[in-house]
C-alpha positions as CSV (number, residue, x, y, z in Angstrom):
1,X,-5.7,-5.3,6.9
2,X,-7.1,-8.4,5.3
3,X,-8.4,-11.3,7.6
4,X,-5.0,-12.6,6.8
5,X,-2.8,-9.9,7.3
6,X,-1.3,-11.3,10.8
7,X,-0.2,-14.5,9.4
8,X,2.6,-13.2,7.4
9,X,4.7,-10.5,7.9
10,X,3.9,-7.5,6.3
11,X,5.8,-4.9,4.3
12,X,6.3,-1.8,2.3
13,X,7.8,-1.7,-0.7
14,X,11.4,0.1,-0.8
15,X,11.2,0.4,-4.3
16,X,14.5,2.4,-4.5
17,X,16.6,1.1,-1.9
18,X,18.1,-1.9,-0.9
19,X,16.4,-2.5,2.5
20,X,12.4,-2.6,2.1
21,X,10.8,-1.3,5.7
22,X,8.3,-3.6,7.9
23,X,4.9,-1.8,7.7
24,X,2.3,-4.1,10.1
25,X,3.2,-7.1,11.8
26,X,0.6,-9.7,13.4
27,X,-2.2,-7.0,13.5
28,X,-4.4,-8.7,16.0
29,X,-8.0,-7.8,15.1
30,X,-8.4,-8.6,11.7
31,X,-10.7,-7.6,8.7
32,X,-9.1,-4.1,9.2
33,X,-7.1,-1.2,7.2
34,X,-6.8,2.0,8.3
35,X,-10.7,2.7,9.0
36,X,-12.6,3.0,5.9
37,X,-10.3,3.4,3.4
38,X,-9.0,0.8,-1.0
39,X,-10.8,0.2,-4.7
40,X,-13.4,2.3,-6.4
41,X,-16.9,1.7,-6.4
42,X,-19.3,4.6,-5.6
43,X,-20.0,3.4,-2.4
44,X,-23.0,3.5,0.0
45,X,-25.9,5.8,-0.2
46,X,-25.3,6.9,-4.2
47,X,-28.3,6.0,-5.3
48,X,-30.2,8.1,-8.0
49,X,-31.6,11.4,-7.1
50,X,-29.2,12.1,-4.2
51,X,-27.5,14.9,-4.5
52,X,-24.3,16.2,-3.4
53,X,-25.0,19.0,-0.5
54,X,-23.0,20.9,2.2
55,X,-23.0,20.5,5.8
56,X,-22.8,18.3,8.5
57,X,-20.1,15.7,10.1
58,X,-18.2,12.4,8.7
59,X,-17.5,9.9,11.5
60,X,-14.6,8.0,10.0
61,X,-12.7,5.3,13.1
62,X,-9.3,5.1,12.7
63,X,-7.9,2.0,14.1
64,X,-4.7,3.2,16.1
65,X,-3.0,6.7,16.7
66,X,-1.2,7.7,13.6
67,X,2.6,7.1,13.9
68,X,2.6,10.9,11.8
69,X,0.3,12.8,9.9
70,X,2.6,15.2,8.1
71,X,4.4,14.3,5.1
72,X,7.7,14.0,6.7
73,X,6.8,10.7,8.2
74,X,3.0,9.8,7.2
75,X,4.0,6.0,6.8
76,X,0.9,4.0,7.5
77,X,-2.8,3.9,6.2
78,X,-4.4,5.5,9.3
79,X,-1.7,8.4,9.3
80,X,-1.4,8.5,5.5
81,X,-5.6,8.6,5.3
82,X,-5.4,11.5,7.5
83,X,-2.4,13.3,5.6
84,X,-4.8,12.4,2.4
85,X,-7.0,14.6,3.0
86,X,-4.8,17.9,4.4
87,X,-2.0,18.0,1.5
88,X,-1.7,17.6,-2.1
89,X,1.6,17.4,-4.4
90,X,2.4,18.0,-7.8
91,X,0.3,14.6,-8.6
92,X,-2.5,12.9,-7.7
93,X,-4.1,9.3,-7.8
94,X,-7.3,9.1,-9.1
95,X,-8.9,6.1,-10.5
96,X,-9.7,5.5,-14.1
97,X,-13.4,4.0,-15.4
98,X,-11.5,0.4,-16.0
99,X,-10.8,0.4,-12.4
100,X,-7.0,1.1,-12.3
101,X,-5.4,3.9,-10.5
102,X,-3.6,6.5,-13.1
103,X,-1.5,9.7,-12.3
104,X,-3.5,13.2,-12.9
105,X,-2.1,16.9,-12.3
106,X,-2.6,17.9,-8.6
107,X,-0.9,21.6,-8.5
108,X,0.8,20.9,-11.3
109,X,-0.6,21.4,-14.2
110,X,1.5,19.5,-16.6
111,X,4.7,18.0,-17.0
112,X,7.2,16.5,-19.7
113,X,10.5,14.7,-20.6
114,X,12.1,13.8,-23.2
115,X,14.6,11.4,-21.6
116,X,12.3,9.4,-18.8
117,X,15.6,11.4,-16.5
118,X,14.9,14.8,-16.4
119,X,11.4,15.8,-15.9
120,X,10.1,19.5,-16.1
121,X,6.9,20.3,-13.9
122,X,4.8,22.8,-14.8
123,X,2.6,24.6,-11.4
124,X,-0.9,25.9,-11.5
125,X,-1.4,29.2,-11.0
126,X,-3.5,30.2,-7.4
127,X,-2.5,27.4,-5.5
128,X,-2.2,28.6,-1.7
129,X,-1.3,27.0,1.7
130,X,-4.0,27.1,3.8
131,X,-4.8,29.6,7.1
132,X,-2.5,30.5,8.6
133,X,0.5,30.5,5.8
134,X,-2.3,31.6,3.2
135,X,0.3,32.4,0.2
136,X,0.6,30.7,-2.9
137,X,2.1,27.7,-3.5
138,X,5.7,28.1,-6.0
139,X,8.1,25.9,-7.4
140,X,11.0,26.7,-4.5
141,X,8.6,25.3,-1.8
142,X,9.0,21.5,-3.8
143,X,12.9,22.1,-3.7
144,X,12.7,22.9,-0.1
145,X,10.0,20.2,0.9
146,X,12.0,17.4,-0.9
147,X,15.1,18.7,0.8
148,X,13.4,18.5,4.5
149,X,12.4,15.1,3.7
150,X,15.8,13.8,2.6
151,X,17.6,15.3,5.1
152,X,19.3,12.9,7.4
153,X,18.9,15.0,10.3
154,X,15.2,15.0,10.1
155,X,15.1,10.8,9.8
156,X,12.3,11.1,7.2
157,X,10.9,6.6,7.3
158,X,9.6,7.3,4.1
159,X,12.1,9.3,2.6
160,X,13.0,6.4,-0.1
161,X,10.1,7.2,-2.0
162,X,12.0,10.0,-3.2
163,X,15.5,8.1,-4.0
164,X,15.3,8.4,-7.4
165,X,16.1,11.8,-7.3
166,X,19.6,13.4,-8.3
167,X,21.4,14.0,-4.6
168,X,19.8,10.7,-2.8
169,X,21.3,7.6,-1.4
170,X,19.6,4.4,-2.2
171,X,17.7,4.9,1.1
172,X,16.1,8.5,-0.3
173,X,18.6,10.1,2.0
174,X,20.7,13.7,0.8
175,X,24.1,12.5,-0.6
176,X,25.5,15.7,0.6
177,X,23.5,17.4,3.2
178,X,25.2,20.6,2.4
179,X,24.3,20.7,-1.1
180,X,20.8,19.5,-1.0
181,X,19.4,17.5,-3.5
182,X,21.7,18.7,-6.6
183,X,18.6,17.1,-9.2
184,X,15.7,19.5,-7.7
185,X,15.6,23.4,-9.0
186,X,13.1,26.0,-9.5
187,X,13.6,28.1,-12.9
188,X,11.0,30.4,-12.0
189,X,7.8,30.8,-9.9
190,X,6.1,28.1,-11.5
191,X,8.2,25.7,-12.8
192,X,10.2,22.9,-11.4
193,X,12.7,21.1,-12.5
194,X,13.6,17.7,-11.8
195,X,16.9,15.1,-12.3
196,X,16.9,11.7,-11.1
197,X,19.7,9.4,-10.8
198,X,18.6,6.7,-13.8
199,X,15.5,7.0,-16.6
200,X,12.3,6.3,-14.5
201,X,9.1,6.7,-16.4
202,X,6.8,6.1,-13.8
203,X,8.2,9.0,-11.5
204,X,5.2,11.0,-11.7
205,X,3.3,7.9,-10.6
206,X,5.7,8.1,-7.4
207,X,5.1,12.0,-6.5
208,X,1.2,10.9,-5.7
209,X,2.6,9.6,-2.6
210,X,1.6,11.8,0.8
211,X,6.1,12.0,0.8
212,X,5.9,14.6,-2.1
213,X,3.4,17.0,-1.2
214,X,3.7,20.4,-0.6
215,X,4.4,22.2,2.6
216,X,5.2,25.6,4.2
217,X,8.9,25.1,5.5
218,X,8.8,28.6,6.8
219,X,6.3,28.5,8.7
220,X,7.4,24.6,9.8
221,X,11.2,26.9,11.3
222,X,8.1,29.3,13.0
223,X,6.1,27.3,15.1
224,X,8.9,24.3,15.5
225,X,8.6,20.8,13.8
226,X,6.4,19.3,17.1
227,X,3.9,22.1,17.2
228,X,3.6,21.7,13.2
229,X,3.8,17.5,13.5
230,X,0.4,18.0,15.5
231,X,-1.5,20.4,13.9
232,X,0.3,20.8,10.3
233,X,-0.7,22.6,7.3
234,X,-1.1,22.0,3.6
235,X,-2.7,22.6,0.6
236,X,-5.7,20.4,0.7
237,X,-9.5,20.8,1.3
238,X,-9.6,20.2,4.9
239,X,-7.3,21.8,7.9
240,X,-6.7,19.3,11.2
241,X,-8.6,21.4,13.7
242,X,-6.9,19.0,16.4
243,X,-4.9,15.7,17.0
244,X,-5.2,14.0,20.3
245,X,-3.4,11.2,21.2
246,X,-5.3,8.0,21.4
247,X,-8.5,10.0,21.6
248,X,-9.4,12.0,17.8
249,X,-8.1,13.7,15.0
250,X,-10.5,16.5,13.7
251,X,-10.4,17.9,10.4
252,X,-12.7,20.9,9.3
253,X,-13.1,22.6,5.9
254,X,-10.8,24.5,3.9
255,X,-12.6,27.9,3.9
256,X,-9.9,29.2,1.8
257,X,-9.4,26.2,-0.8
258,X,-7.8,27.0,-4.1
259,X,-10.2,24.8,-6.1
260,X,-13.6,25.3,-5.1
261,X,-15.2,23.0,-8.0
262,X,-13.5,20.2,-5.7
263,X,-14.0,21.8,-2.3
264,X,-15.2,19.5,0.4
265,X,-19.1,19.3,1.7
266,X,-19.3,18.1,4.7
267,X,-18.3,20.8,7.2
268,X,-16.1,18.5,9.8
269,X,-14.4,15.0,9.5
270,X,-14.5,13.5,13.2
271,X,-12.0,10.8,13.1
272,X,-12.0,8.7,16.7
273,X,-9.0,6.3,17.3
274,X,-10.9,2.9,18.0
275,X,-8.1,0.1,18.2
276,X,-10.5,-2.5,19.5
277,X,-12.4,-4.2,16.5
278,X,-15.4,-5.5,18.8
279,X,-15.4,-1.3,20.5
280,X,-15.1,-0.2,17.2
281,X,-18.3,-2.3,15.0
282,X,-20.3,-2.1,18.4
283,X,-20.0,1.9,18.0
284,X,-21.0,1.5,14.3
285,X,-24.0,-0.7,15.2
286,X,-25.2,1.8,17.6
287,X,-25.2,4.6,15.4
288,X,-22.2,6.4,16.2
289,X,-19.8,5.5,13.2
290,X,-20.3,6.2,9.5
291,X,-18.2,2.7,8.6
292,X,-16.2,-0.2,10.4
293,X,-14.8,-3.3,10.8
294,X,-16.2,-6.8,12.0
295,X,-14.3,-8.6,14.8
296,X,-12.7,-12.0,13.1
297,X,-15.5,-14.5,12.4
298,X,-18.2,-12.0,12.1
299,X,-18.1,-11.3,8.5
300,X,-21.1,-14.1,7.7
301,X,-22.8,-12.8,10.5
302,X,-22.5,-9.1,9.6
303,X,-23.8,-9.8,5.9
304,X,-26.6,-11.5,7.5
305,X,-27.9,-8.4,9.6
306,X,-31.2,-6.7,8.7
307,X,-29.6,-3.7,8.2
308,X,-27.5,-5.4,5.9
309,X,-30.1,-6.8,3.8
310,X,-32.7,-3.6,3.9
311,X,-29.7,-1.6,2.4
312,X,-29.8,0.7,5.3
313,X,-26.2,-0.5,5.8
314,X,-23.1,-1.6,3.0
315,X,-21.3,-4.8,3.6
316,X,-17.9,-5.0,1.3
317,X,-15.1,-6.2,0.7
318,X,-12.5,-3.6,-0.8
319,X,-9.3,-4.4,-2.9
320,X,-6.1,-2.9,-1.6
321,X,-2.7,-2.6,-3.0
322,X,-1.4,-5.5,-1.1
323,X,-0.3,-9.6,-2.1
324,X,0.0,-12.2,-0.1
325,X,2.4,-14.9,-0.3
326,X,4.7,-18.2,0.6
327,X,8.4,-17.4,-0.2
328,X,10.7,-20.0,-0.8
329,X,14.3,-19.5,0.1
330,X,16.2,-19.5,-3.0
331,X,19.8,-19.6,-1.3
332,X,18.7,-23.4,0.0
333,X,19.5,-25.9,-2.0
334,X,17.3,-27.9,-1.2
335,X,14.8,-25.8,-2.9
336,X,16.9,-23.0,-5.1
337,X,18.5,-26.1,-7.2
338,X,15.2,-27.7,-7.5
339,X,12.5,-26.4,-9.5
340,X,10.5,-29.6,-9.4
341,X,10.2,-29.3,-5.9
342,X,8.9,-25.7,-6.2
343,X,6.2,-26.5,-8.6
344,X,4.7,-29.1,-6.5
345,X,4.9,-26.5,-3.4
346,X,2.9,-24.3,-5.3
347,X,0.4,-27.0,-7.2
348,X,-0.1,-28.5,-3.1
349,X,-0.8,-25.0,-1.6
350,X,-4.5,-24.8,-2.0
351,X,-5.2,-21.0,-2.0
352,X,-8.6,-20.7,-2.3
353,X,-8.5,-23.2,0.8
354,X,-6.7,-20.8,2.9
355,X,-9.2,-17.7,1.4
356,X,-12.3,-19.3,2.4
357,X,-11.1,-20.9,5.8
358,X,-8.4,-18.2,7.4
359,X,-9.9,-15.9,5.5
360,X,-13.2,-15.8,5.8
361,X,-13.6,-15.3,2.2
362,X,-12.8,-11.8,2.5
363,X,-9.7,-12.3,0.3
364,X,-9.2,-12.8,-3.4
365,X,-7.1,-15.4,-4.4
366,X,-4.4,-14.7,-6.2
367,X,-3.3,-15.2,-9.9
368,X,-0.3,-13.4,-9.6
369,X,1.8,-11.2,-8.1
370,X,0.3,-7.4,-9.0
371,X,-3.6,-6.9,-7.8
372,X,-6.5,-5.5,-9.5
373,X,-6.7,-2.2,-9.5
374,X,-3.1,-1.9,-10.8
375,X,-2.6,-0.6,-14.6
376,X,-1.0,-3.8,-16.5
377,X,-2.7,-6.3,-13.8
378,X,-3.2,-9.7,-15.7
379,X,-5.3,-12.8,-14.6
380,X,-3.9,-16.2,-15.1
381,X,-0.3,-15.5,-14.9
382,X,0.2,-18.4,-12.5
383,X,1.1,-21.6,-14.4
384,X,1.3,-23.8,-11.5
385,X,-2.3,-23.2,-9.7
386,X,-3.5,-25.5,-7.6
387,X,-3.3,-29.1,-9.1
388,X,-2.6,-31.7,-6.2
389,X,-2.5,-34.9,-8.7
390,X,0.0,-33.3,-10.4
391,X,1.8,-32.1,-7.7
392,X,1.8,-36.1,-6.1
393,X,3.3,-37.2,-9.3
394,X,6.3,-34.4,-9.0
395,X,6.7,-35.5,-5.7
396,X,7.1,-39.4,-6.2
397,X,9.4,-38.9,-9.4
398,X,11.9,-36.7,-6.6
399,X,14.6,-38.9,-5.7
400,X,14.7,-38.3,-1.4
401,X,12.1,-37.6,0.8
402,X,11.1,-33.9,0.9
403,X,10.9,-32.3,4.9
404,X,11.0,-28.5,4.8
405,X,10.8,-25.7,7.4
406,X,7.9,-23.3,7.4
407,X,7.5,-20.0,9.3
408,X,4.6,-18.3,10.3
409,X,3.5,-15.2,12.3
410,X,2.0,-15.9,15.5
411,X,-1.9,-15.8,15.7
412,X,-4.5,-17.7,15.2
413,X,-5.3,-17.4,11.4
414,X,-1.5,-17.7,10.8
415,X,-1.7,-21.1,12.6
416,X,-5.0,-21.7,10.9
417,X,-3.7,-20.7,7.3
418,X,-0.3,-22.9,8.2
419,X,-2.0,-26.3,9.0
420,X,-4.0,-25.5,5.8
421,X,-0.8,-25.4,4.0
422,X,0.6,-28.5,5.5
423,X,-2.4,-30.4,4.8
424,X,-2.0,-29.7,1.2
425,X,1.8,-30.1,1.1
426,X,1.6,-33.7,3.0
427,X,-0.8,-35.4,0.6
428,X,1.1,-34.4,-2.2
429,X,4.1,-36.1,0.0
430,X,6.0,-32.9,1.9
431,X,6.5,-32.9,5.1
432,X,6.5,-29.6,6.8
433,X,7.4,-28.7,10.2
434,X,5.6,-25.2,11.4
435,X,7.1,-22.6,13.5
436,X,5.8,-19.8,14.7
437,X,7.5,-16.3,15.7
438,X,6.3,-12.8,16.9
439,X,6.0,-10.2,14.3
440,X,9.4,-9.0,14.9
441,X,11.6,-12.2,15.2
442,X,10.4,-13.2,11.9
443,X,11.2,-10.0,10.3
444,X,14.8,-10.1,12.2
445,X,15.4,-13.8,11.0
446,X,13.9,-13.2,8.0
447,X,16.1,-10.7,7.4
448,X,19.2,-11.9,8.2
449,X,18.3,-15.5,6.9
450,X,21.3,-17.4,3.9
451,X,21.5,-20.2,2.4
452,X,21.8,-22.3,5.8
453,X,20.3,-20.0,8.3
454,X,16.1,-19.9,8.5
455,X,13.1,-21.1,6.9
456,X,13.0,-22.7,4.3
457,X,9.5,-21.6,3.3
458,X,7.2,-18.3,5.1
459,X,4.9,-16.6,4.7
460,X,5.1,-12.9,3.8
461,X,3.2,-9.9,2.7
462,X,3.2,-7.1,0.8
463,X,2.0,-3.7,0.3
464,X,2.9,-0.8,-2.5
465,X,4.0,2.9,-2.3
466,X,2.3,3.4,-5.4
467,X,-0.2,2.2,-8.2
468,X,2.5,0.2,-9.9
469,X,2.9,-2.7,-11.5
470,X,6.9,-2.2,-11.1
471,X,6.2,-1.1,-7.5
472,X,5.2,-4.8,-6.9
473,X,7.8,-6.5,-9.1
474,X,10.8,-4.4,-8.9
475,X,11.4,-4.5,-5.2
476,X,10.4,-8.3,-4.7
477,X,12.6,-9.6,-7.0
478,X,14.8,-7.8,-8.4
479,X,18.0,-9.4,-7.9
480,X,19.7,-6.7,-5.7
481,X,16.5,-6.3,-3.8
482,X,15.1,-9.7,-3.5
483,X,17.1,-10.9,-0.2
484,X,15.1,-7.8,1.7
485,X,12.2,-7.7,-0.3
486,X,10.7,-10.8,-0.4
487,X,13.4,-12.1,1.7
488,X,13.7,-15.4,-1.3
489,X,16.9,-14.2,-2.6
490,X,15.9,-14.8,-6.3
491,X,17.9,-13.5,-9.0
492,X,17.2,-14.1,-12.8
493,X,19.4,-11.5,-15.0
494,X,16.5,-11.8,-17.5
495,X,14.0,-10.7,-15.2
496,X,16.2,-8.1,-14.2
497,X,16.5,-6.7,-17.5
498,X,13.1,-6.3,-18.2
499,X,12.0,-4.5,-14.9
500,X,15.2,-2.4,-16.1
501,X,14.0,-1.7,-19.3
502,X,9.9,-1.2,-18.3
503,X,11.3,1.4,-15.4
504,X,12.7,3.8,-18.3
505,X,9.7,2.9,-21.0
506,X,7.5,5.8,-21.4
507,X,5.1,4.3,-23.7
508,X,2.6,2.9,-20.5
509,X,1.3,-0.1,-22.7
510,X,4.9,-1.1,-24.0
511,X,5.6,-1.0,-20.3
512,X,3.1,-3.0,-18.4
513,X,3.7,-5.9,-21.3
514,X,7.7,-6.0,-20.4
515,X,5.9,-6.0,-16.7
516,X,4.3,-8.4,-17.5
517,X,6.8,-10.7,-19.3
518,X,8.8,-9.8,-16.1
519,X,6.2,-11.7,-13.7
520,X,5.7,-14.7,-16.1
521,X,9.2,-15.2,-15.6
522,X,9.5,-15.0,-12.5
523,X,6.0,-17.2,-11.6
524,X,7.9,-20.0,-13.7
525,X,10.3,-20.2,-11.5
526,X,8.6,-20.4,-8.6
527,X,10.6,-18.3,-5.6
528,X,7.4,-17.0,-4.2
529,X,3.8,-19.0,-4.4
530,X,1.4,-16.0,-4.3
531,X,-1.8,-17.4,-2.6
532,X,-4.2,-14.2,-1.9
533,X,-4.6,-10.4,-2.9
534,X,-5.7,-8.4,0.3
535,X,-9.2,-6.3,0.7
536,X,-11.2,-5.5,3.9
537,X,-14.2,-6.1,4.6
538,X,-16.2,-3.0,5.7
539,X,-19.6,-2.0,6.6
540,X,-20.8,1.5,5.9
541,X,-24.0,3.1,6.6
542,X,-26.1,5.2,4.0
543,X,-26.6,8.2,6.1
544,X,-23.5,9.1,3.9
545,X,-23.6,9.7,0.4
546,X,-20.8,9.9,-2.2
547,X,-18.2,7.1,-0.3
548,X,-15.7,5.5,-2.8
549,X,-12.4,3.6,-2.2
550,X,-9.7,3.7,-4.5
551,X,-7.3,0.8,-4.6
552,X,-4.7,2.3,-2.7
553,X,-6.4,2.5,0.4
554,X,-8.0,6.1,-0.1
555,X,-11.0,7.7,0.6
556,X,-11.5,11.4,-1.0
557,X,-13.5,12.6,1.7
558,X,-14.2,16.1,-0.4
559,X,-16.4,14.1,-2.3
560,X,-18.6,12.5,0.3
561,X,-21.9,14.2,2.0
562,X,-24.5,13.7,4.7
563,X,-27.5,13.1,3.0
């Protein structure tokens, strides 16, 4: 994560369900994602006359043993980078020349609706399963992977991605396990059908996610769901070769891959679990790495290195799909009834403050809630920024004496970012009294928190499913969703009816501007002060050519080569 990704607590978004899932709490090392993986640039070593050429081995660290790295439960970025690279679905991410991450045919070749509810997918032809399976991919194998995801038996943590879907629960679980999902069907070999619950123009955008991808359930009956959990098989350019625990995952070419204009170069991906930061950059330093991490309060110090500055080496920070935030607790009245008071909060919380002193600088302050790298992303939504004068003068025209409660996640940049805060907050006359709580007491209280139970401000983070502008908005604050989303318990019906209306829009422009209306809204009134969009900071050699990170988090490692 971010160098502040441990002073909040941090979660996925549950975009179709009423409970939204922790992802990372209090990650202890930070500067760090899932290895080397977020927002496009070509990266290191592209310079002009390399070319692209097979062979050789990518050394990419992965910071702790996957929880999964199958689609059933691939939940978070190290397991999801790995599952990245070994399946593929009916979509895929890939991001545009303004930056932003759009939705392109994977194996599918097209699709349509007419409704924004019933969606018809159209399959390329020649698409196989890699050795051993080696058949070709058809439309029944979707029905049947979305149906072994959403069955309740199989306890799928990210089967909500699929909720929309006709036949799922809120939670993306099967209605009726008997049935199935009633909304999936396969009229033929090659074509797939699709019903979801409600008009949802954005659901191609969803079936990017690792979730929806394509996988041999025959063969997954064969060898047993453990044997295939550890060594599983998809569609993608690279096959896992092995998976040990705590040790490696190994990934080698796809001999056999459908699309050889997009086949991989490099021969093996070598992929050693490094949890320790210091372990992990001292590896990178002595050769044995292709990128890292920096230990906290080394990212100065590693822009400084020769390396650094001779171009043999990359410094960076990379965007990610992530915001960072102070929620206010809407169901207080103290603060819910008092929009004055908000305003000041937010004009008194000096965010680029908390960037360049808990962060390191390594974070971009925020303008909003949605990140670059989004379609529809706006600067300057933020009304209130920073503007302590103004915020003193809120403050003294208040008729009591403002004292508030503010959690934190343990650490020492969640301390460091809270007295930051409170520094702020106190000259603009509000008092705060800090608490701090392990990761997952302040999800619990946070959780369970009403109008005269916990904090009455805390900070929170969040990170997206999918490139989304909704997938940001929707689940935060969305009046059903906002008590577990954001955990503020904000409802506005006129919000609400724009993220309603922008969820079943088809036209993408028309869209991101009732998005956009949506989060204007919402930043007047304050339930959430976003302080700081998330990015790592990573440091690549150029022994590798061809490196680029998309804003979700991804590397295409079929596109990178030893030079």
């Amino acid at each position: 994560m971010s160098a502040l990704d441990h002073a909040c607590v941090v979660r996925t978004a549950r975009t179709f369900s009423l409970s939204v899932v922790l992802l990372a709490m209090l990650i202890a090392a930070a500067l760090v994602l899932a290895g080397c993986s977020g927002a496009g640039t070509t990266g290191a070593g592209t310079r002009s006359g390399d070319a692209p050429k097979a062979g050789g081995t990518y050394i990419y660290p992965l910071h702790a043993d996957p929880v999964s790295i199958e689609p059933l439960n691939a939940q978070e970025p190290d397991g999801m980078q790995v599952a990245h690279q070994v399946f593929e679905g009916l979509v895929k991410w890939k991001m545009n020349d303004a930056g932003d991450m759009v939705a392109e045919p994977g194996i599918a070749e097209s699709w349509e609706t007419t409704d924004s509810q019933t969606w018809t997918f159209h399959l390329k032809k020649g698409v196989t399963f890699q050795p051993p399976v080696s058949r070709e991919v058809t439309a029944q194998d979707f029905v049947d992977s979305w149906n072994r995801v959403t069955d309740p038996k199989n306890q799928s943590y990210v089967s909500y991605v699929l909720a929309p879907i006709e036949g799922c629960d809120d939670g993306g679980y099967q209605v009726d396990p008997k049935k199935g999902l009633s909304g999936v069907r396969a009229i033929d070999a090659r074509t797939l059908e699709v019903k979801l619950r409600y008009p949802f123009a954005e659901f191609p955008m969803v079936l990017g996610h690792t979730v929806a991808a394509a996988t041999p359930v025959e063969y997954i009956k064969k060898v047993g769901k453990k044997a295939y959990g550890k060594r599983p098989v998809g569609t993608g350019p690279y096959m896992v070769g092995s998976w040990k625990d705590q040790r490696a995952v190994k990934l080698t070419r796809n001999p056999d891959y459908w699309d050889p204009d997009n086949a991989g170069f490099v021969e093996k991906i070598s992929m050693p679990i490094i949890a320790d930061a210091s372990t992990m950059w001292l590896e990178f330093q002595n050769g044995k790495l292709d990128c890292s991490s920096v230990p906290p309060g080394q990212v100065k110090v590693a822009e400084a290195l020769p390396p650094v500055r001779s171009g043999a080496w990359t410094a960076k920070s990379w965007p990610d799909p992530a915001v960072g935030f102070i929620g206010i607790n809407m169901r207080d009245k103290a603060l819910g009834d008092n929009p004055q008071l908000r305003q000041a909060l937010s004009e008194a919380a000096d965010a680029q403050a908390v960037v360049s002193e808990a962060g390191e600088g390594v974070p971009l302050q925020a303008s909003g809630y949605v990140p670059p790298g989004i379609a529809g992303h706006q600067d300057d939504q933020n009304p209130y920024s920073y503007d302590l004068a103004q915020a003193q003068a809120i403050v003294a025209d208040l008729a009591s004496t403002q004292r508030l409660a503010y959690w934190y996640g343990t650490g020492e940049r969640g301390k460091e970012m809270a007295e930051t805060l409170k520094a702020g907050w106190k000259t603009a006359g509000i008092e705060v009294d800090l608490s701090d709580l392990e990761g997952p007491t302040l999800f619990d209280r946070l959780s369970r928190a009403g109008s005269d139970s916990g904090p009455q401000v805390f900070a929170a983070g969040y990170i997206a499913n999918y490139p989304s502008m909704g997938d940001f908005l929707y689940p935060l604050f969305y009046s059903d969703q906002s008590s577990i989303g954001s955990f503020t318990g904000y409802s506005n019906g006129a919000v609400d009816d724009l993220l309603v209306q922008a969820r079943g829009t088809q036209d993408a422009q028309q869209r991101h501007n009732l998005y956009a209306q949506a989060e204007k809204l919402i930043l007047a009134d304050m339930p959430a002060i976003p302080l700081y969009f998330f990015r790592d900071f990573l440091v690549t050699n150029n022994r590798i050519g061809g490196f680029v990170r998309d804003p979700m988090g991804f590397v295409d490692m079929w596109r990178v080569w030893v030079k």
